[in-house]
C-alpha positions as CSV (number, residue, x, y, z in Angstrom):
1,X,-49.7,-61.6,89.2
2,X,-45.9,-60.9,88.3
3,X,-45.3,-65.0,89.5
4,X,-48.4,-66.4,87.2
5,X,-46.2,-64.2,84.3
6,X,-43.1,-65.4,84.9
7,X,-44.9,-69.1,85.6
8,X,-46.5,-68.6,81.6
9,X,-43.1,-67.4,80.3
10,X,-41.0,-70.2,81.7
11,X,-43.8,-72.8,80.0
12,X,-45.0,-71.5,76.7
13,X,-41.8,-71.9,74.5
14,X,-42.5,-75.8,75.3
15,X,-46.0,-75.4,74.8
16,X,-45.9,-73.9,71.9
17,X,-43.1,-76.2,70.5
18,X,-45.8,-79.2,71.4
19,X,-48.7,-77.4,69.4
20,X,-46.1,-76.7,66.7
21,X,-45.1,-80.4,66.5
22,X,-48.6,-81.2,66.7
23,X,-49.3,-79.5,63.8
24,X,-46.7,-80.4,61.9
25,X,-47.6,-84.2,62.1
26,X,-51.6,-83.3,61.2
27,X,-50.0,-81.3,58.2
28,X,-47.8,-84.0,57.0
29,X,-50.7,-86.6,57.6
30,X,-53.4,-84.4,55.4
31,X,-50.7,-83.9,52.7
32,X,-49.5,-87.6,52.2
33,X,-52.3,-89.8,53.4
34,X,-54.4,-89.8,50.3
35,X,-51.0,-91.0,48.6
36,X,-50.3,-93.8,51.0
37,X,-52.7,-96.3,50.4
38,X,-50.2,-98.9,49.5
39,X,-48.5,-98.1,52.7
40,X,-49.1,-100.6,55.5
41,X,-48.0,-98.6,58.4
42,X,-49.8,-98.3,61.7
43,X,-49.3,-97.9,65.3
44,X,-48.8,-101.4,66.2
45,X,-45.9,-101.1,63.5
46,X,-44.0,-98.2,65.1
47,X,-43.9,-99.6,68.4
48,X,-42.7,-102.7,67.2
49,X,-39.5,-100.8,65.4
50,X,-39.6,-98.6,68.4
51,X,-39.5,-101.7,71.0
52,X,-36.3,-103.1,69.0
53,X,-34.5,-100.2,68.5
54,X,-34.6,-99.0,72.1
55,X,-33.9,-102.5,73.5
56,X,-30.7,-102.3,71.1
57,X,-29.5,-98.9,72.6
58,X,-30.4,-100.1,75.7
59,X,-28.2,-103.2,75.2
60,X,-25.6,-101.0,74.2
61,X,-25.9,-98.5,77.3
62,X,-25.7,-101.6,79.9
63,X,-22.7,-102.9,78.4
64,X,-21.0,-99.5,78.3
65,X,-22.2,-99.2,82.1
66,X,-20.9,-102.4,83.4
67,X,-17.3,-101.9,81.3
68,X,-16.9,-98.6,83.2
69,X,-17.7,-100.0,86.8
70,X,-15.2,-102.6,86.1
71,X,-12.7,-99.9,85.1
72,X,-14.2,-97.9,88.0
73,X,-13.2,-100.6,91.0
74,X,-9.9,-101.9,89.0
75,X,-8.7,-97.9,89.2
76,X,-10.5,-96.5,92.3
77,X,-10.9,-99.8,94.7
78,X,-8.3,-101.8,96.3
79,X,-8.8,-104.5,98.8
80,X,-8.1,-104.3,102.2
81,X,-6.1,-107.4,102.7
82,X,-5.0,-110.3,101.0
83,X,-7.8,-112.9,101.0
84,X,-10.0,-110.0,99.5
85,X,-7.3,-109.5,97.1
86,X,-7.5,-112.7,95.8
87,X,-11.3,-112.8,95.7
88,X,-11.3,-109.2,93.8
89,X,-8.5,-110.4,91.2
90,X,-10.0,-113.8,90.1
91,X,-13.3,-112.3,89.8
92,X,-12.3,-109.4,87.9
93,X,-9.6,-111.8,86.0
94,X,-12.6,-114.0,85.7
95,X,-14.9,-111.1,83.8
96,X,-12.0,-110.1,81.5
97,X,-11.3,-113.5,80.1
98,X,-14.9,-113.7,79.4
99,X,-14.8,-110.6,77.8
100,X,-12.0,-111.7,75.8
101,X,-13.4,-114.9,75.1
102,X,-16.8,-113.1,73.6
103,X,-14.3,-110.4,71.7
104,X,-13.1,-113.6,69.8
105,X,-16.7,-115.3,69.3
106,X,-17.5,-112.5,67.7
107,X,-14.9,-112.1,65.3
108,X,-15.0,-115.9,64.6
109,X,-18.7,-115.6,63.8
110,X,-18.3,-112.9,61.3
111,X,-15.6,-114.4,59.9
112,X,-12.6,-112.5,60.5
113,X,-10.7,-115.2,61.9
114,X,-11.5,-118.8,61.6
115,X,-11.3,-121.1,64.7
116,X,-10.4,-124.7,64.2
117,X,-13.0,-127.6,65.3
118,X,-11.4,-128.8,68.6
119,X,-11.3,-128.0,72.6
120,X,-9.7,-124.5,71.6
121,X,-12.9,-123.2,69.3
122,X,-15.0,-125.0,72.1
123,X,-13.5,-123.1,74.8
124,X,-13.8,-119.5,73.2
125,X,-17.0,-120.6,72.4
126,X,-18.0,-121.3,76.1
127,X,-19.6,-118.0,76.7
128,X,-21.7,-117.6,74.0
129,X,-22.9,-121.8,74.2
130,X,-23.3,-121.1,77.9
131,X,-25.8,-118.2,77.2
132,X,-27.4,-120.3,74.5
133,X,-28.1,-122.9,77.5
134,X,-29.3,-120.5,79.5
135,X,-32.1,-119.4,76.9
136,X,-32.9,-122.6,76.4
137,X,-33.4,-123.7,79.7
138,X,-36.1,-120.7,80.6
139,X,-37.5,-121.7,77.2
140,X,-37.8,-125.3,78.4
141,X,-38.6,-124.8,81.9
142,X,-41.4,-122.1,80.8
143,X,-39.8,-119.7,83.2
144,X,-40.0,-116.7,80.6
145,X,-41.9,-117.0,76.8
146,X,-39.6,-118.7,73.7
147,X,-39.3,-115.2,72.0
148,X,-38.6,-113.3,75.3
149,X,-36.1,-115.8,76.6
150,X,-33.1,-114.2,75.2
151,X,-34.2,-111.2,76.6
152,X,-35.1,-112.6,80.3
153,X,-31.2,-114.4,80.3
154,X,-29.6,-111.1,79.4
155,X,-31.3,-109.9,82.3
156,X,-30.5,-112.7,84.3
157,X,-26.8,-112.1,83.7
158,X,-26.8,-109.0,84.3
159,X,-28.5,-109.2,87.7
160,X,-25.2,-111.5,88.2
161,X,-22.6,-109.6,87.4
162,X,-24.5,-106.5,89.4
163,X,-24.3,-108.6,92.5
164,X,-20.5,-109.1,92.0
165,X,-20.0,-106.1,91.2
166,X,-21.8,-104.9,94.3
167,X,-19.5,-107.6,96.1
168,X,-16.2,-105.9,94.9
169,X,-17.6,-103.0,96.3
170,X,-18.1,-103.8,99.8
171,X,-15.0,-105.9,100.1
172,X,-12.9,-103.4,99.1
173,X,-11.9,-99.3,100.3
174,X,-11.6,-96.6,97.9
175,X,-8.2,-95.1,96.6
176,X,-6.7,-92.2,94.5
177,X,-5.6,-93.1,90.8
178,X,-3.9,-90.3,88.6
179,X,-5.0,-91.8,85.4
180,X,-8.1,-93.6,86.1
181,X,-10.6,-90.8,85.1
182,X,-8.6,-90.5,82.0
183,X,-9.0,-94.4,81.2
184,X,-13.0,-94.0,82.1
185,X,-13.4,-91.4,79.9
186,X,-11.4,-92.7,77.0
187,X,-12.9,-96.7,77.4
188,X,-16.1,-95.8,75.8
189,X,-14.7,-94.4,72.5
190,X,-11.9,-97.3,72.7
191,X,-14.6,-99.8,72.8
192,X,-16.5,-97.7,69.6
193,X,-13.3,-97.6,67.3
194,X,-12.4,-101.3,68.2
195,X,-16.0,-102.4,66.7
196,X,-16.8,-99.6,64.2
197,X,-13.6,-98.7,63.0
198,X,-10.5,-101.4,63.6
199,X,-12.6,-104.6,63.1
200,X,-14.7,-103.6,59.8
201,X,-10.6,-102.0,58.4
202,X,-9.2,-105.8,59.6
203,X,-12.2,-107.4,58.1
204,X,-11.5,-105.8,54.6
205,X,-7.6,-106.4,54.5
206,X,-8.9,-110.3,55.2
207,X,-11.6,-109.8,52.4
208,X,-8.9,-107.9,49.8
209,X,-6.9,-111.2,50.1
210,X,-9.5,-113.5,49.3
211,X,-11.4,-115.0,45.9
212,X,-14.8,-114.2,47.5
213,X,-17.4,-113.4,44.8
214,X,-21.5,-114.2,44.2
215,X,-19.9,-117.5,43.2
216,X,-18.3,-118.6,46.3
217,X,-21.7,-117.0,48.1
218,X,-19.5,-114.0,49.7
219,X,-17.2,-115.7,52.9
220,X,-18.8,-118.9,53.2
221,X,-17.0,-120.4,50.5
222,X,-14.1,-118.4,49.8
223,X,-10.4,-119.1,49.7
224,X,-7.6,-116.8,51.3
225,X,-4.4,-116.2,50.4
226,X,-1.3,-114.4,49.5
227,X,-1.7,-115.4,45.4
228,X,-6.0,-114.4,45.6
229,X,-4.4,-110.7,47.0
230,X,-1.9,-110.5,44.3
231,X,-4.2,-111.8,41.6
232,X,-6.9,-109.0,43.0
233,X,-4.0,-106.1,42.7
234,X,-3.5,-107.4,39.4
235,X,-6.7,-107.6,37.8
236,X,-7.3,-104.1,39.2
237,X,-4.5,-101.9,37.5
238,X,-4.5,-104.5,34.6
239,X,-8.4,-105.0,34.1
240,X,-11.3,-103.9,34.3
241,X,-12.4,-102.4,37.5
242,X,-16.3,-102.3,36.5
243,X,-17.4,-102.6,33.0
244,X,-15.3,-101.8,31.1
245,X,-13.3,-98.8,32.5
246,X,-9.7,-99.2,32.8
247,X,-8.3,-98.3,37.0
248,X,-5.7,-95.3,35.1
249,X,-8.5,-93.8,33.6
250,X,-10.9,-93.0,36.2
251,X,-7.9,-92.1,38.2
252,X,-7.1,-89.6,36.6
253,X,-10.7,-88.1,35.9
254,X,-10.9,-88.8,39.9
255,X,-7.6,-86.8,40.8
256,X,-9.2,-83.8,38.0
257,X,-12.5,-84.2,39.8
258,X,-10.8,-83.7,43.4
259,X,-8.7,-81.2,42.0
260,X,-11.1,-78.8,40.1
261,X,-13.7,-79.4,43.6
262,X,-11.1,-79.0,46.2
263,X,-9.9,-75.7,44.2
264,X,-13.1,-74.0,44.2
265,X,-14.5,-74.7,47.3
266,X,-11.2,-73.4,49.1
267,X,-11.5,-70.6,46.5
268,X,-14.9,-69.6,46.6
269,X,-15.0,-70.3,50.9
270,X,-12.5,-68.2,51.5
271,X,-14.2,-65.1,49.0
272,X,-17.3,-65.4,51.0
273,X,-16.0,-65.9,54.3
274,X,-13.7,-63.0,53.4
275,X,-16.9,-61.0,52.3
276,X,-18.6,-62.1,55.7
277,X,-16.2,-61.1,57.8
278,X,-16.3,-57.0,56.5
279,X,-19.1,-55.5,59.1
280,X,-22.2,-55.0,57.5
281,X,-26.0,-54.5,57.9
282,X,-27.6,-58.3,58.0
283,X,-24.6,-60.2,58.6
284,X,-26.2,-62.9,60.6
285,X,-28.8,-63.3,57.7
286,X,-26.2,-63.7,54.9
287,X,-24.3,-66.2,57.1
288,X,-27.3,-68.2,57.6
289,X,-28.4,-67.7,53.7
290,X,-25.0,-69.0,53.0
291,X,-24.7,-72.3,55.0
292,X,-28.1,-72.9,53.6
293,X,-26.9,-75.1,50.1
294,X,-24.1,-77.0,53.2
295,X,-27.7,-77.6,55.4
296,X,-29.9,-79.7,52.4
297,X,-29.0,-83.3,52.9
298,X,-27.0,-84.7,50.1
299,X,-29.7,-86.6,48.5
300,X,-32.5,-84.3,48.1
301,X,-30.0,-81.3,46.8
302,X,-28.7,-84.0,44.2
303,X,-32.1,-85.2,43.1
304,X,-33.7,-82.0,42.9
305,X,-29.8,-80.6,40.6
306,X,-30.7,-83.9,38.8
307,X,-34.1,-82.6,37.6
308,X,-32.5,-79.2,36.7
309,X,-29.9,-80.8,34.1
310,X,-32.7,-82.0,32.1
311,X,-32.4,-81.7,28.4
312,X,-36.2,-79.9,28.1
313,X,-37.2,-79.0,31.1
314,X,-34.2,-78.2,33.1
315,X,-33.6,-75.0,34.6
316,X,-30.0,-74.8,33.0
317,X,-31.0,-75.7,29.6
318,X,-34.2,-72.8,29.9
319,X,-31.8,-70.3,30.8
320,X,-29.4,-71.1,27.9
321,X,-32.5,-71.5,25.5
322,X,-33.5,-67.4,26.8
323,X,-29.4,-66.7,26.0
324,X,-30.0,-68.0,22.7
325,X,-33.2,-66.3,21.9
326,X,-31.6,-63.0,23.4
327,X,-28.6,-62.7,20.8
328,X,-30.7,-64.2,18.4
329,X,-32.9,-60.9,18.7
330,X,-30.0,-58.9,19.4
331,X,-28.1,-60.0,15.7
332,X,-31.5,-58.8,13.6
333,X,-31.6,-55.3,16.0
334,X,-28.2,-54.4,16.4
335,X,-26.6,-54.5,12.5
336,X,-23.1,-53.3,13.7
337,X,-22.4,-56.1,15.8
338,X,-24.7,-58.8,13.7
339,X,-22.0,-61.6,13.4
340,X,-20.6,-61.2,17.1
341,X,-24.4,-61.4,18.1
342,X,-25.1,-64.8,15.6
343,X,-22.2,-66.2,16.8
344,X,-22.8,-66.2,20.1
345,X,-26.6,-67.5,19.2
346,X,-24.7,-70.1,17.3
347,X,-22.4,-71.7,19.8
348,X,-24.9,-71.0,22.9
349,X,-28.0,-73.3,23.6
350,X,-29.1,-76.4,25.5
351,X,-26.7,-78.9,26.6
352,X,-27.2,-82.9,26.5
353,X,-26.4,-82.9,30.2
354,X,-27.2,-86.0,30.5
355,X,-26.2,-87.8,27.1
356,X,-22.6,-86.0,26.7
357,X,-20.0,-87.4,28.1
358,X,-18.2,-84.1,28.8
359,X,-21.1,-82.2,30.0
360,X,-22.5,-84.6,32.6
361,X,-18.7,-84.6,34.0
362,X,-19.5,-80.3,34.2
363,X,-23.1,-81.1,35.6
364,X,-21.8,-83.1,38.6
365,X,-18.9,-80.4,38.8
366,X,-21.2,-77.9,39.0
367,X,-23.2,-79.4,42.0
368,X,-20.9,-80.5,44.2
369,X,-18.8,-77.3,43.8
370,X,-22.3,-76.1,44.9
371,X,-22.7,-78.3,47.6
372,X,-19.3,-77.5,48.9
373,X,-18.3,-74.0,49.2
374,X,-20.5,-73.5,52.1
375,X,-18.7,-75.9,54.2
376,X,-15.4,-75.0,53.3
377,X,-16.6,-70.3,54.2
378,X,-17.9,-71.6,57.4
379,X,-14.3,-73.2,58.4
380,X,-12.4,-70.2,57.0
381,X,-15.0,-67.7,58.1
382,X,-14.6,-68.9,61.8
383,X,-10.3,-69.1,61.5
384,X,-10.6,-65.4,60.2
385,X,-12.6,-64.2,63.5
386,X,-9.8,-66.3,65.6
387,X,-7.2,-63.6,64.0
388,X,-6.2,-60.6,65.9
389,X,-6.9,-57.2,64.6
390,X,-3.7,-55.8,66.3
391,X,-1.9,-58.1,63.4
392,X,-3.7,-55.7,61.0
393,X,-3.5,-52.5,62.9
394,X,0.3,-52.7,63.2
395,X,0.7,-53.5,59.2
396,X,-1.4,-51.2,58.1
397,X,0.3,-48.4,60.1
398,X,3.8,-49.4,58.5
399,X,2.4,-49.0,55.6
400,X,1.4,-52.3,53.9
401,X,-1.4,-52.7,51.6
402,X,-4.6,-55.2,51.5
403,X,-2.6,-57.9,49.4
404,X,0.2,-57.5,51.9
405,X,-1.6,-58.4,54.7
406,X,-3.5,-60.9,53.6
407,X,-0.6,-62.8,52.1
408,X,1.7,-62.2,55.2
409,X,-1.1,-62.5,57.9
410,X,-4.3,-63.8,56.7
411,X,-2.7,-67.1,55.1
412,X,-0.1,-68.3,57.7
413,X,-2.5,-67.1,60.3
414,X,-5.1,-69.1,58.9
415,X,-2.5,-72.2,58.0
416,X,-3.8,-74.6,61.1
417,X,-7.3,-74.4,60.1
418,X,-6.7,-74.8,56.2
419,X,-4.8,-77.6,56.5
420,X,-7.3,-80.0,58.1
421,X,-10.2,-78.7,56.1
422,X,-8.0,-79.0,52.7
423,X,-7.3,-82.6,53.7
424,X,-10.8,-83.5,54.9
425,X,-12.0,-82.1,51.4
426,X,-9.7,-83.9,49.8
427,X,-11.0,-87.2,51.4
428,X,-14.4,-86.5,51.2
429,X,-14.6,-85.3,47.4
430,X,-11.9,-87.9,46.2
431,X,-14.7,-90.4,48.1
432,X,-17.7,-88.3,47.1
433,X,-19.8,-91.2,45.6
434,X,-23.4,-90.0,46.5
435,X,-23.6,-86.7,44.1
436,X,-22.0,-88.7,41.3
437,X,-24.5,-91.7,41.7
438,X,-27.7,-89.7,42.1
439,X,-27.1,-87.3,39.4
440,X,-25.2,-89.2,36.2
441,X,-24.9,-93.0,37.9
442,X,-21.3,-92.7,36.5
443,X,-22.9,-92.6,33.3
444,X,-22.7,-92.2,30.1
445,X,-20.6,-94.7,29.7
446,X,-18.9,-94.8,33.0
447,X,-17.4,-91.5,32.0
448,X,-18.6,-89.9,34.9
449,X,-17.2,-93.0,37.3
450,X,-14.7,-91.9,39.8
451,X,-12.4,-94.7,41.9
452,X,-15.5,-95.1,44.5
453,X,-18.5,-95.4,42.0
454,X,-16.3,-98.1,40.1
455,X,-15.7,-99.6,43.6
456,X,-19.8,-100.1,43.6
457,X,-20.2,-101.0,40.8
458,X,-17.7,-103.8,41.2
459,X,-19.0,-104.9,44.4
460,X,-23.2,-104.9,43.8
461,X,-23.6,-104.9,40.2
462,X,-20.6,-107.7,39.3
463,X,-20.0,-108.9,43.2
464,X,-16.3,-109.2,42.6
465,X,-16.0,-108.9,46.8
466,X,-12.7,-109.7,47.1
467,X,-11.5,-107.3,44.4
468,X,-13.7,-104.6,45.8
469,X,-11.9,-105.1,48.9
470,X,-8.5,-104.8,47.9
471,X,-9.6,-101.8,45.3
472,X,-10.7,-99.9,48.7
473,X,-7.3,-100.4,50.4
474,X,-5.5,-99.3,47.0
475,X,-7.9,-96.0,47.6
476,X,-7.2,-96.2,51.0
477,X,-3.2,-95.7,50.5
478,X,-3.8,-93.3,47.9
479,X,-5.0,-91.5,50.2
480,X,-2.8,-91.9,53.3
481,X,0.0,-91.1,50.7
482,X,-1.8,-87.4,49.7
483,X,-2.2,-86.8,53.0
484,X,1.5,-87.6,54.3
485,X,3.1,-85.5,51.5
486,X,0.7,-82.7,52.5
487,X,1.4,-82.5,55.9
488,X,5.7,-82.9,54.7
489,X,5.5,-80.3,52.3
490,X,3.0,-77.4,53.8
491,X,4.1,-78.2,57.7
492,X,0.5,-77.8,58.4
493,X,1.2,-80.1,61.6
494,X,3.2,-76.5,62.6
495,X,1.8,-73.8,64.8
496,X,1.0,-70.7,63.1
497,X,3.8,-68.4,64.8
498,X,6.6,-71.4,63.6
């Protein structure tokens, strides 16, 4: 009996997760399937996506698996004598130049670099024509299907470079490397900032100095050169950057926008986190509560703040209209204090959110202040637990008081983990283009635009690419700048005892 118990309790949290799940996805289908009739979605569909996406991450995974074993044998296999040596080394000499070779195919056919027609171009290009062949052939020959031949050649190849793989293996012994499991571990996340990070950074310092545009159809016509990147910085701090917004002016609303955000949500985090951090009754609760606005994605909070900024039915505009109504009532009732209460009645009521420059600017404030002080208690909330109480215990017992301590332990104690999480919100809201957009658009009258909504607007509504690009590396040094003079002047790169 006591086994079948402990038999149902090992099973029934994923049992009832499945039934849960289950549930969930009859739910969701009784609620939105009478609204999805112009929705042509069915299972044939999803497996379909399904198929591609997983053959993509599966793509992904193999290539990440076959760079480590060649890592793997060049660290921890050596051959045993010379004519194995020279086997192992042009093989594995062999692989890397065709990895090489493939690195720069790649960036020629995205147009980073541009090879010249001639045995050069042809000779990069030998891996990816070879392939090409391949596929071809099994088309030809009827070996595999036209639209799985790709597929059946990738396999193909990498049955190959199994085998020699598996040869290198068996030819060689093993030996000790200091430094090898550090290389294995670091190659994957090499091989991710090389593709997702260095190339798309290279890409756009290529772009920035180019005269691409809708006209010249993006790269495939474009011109590069020193005088397009000069005439690009040019036309940005001399023209204008979307419509007709100046570069200086949204600047500086973007620096007041930063600065006002940044300010509150270091404010208001560390309030709450300091409130959270007292013992009390529910503290878990209230922790949760308050990550809660941090949790909503982005664009449903906005959408949903979007609705509430509206001029008749918005919730800020019915509260204000209540505030109104109240002195109102308050200025016939209370005849002492008439014209304090009809003032007030007076200069409080709805707001054009939306149509008023000013107060659209306050409506996007007001959200992402919102949507930011959870993020910013959480990271203060967690350096205050790292603090000692003995730091405490010992100033309180010579006599200091609550401003005391904080100022002279909480703050330089918390120093290491302000500074990254000032910088990173610096960053983030100086870049925060997904509030702005969803709530105001940067309008009315782009007076809402910061540097990264201009930067859109310039690139998809005009398709000034080349002046987009170099407009992101202006933002880009802006930023490198703030953060350089940040790090100088606070010594946040110091330990907390220095």
């Amino acid at each position: 009996m006591g086994e079948k118990a402990s038999t149902l309790r090992k099973y029934l949290p994923t049992a009832l997760w499945i039934v849960g799940l289950i549930a969930l996805y009859l739910i969701l289908r009784a609620v939105f399937a009478p609204h999805a009739s112009g929705i042509n979605l069915n299972s044939k569909m999803i497996l379909s996506r399904i198929r591609e996406v997983s053959l993509f991450l599966g793509a992904i995974a193999v290539g990440m698996a076959l760079i480590e074993i060649y890592f793997y044998q060049i660290f921890f296999r050596r051959p045993s004598h010379i004519i194995t040596t020279l086997i192992v080394r042009f093989i594995q000499g062999l692989l890397g130049l065709m990895a090489l070779l493939l690195i720069i195919a790649f960036f020629d056919l995205t147009d980073l670099i541009r090879l010249p027609e001639g045995p050069f171009r042809n000779f990069v290009l030998l891996p990816t024509t070879g392939f090409a062949a391949l596929q071809k052939f099994l088309a030809t020959t009827k070996i595999a299907p036209a639209g799985q031949a790709s597929l059946v050649a990738a396999i193909l190849l990498c049955m190959i470079l199994g085998l020699l793989f598996f040869l290198i293996q068996r030819i060689t012994e093993p030996r000790v490397s200091r430094v090898g499991l550090a290389y294995l571990l670091v190659i994957p996340a090499l091989v991710g900032v090389l593709f997702l990070i260095i190339y798309p950074f290279l890409f756009e310092i290529k772009l920035a100095f180019s005269n691409a545009s809708l006209g010249t159809q993006a790269t495939k016509n474009a011109s590069y050169g020193l005088q397009y990147g000069w005439q690009n910085l040019v036309t940005l701090f001399t023209g204008n950057v979307a419509k007709d917004a100046k570069f200086f002016e949204v600047l500086g609303r973007t620096v007041l926008w930063t600065v006002i955000n940044v300010t509150f949500h270091v404010s208001g985090g560390m309030v709450l986190a300091l409130l959270l951090h007292r013992p009390m009754k529910l503290q878990g609760f209230y922790r949760t509560l308050l990550v809660f606005p941090w949790a909503i994605p982005t664009t449903i909070a906005a959408m949903a703040l979007r609705n509430e900024f509206d001029l008749r039915y918005g919730f800020f505009n019915i509260m204000l209209r209540n505030i109104q109504a109240f002195f109102a009532d308050m200025s016939a009732r209370v005849t002492l204090l008439s014209p304090v209460f009809s003032w007030l009645a007076e200069n409080i009521g709805p707001v054009s959110w939306r149509q008023d420059p000013f107060w659209a600017f306050v409506s996007i404030l007001i959200s992402n202040i919102w949507l930011g002080i959870p993020f910013m208690a959480v990271i203060i909330l967690g350096g205050l637990q790292s603090i000692s109480h003995e730091y405490y215990e010992a100033a309180e017992m010579d006599g200091a008081s609550k401003w005391q301590m904080f100022r002279n332990i909480t703050l330089p104690l918390l120093r290491p983990v302000l500074t990254p999480a000032v910088i990173l919100g610096v960053i983030w809201t100086f870049n925060k283009f997904d509030v702005i957009w969803l709530i105001t658009q940067g309008g009315p009258q782009e007076k809402t635009d910061i540097l990264v909504s201009s930067m859109y607007k310039a690139a998809f509504q005009f398709y000034r690419y080349g002046f987009t690009a170099m407009f992101a590396l202006v933002i880009f040094f802006i930023l490198l700048g703030f953060t350089i003079v940040y790090l100088r002047v606070t010594g946040g790169l110091k330990s907390a005892t220095e």
